[in-house]
C-alpha positions in Angstrom: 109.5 93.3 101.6 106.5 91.4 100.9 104.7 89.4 97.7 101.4 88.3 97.0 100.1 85.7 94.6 97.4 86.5 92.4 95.6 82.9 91.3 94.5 81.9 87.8 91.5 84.4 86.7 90.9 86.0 89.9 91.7 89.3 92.0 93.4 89.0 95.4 94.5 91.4 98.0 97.7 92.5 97.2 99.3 95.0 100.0 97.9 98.1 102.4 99.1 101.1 102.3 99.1 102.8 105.8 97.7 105.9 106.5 100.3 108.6 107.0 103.5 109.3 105.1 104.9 106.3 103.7 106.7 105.4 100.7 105.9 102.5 98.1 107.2 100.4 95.5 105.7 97.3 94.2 106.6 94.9 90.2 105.8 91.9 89.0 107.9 89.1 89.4 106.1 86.8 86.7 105.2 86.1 83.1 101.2 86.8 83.3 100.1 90.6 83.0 98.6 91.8 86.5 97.0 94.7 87.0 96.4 96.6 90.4 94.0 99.1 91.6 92.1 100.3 94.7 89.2 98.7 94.3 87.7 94.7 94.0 86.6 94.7 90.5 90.1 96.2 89.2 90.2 94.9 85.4 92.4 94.7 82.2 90.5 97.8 81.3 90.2 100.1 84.4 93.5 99.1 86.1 97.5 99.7 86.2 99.3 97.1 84.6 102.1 95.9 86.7 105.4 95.7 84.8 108.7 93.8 86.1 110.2 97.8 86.6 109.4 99.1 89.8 106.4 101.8 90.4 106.9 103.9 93.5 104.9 106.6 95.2 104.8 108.4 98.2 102.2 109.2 100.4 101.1 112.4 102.2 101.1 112.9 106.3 97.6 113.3 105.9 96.9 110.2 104.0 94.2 108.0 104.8 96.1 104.7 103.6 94.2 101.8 101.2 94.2 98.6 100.0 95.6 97.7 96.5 94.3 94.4 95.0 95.9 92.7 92.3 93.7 90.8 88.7 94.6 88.6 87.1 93.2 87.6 83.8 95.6 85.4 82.5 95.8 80.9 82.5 98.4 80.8 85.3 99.2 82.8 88.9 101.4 85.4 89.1 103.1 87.1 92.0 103.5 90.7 92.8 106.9 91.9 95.0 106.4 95.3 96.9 108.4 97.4 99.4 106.3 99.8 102.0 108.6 102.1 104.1 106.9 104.1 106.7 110.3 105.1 109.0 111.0 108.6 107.8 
C-alpha cells in the first residue's frame, strides 16, 4: 500500500501501474476534491474525481502499464491511498 500527496493547486505523480496483469485500487483519504488521470495536465474538467470509496480495475497480460497523476485544485493538499497487486 502506498499514498501520495498532492500539494496546494498543483498535480503530482500519484502511482504506476505496471505493465502486465495487475490489479488496482486507489481513494482519497482527505477533505479536498482530487482528480486523477493519465496524463500531466489532468483537470476538474477532464479528469476522475477521486472519492473516499475505493475505485479498482484490473489490468490485461498484455498491458503496457502507466502512470496516474493526481490535481489538485483546491486551498490545501490532499493525499491519495492506493493498493497495486501484481502476484496472481
Amino acid at each position: 500500500m502506498g499514498q501520495a500527496t498532492v500539494p496546494t493547486n498543483s498535480t503530482v505523480p500519484l502511482f504506476t501501474v505496471p505493465s502486465g496483469l495487475c490489479n488496482v485500487t486507489f481513494w482519497n483519504v482527505s477533505t479536498p476534491n482530487i482528480y486523477v488521470g493519465t496524463s500531466t495536465s489532468v483537470t476538474t474538467t477532464n479528469g476522475l474525481q477521486c472519492h473516499s470509496i475505493p475505485t479498482n480495475f484490473f489490468t490485461y497480460v498484455g498491458s503496457k502499464g502507466s502512470t496516474f497523476y493526481g490535481a489538485n485544485p483546491s486551498g490545501s493538499a490532499g493525499s491519495v491511498n492506493f493498493v497495486i497487486v501484481t502476484n496472481f
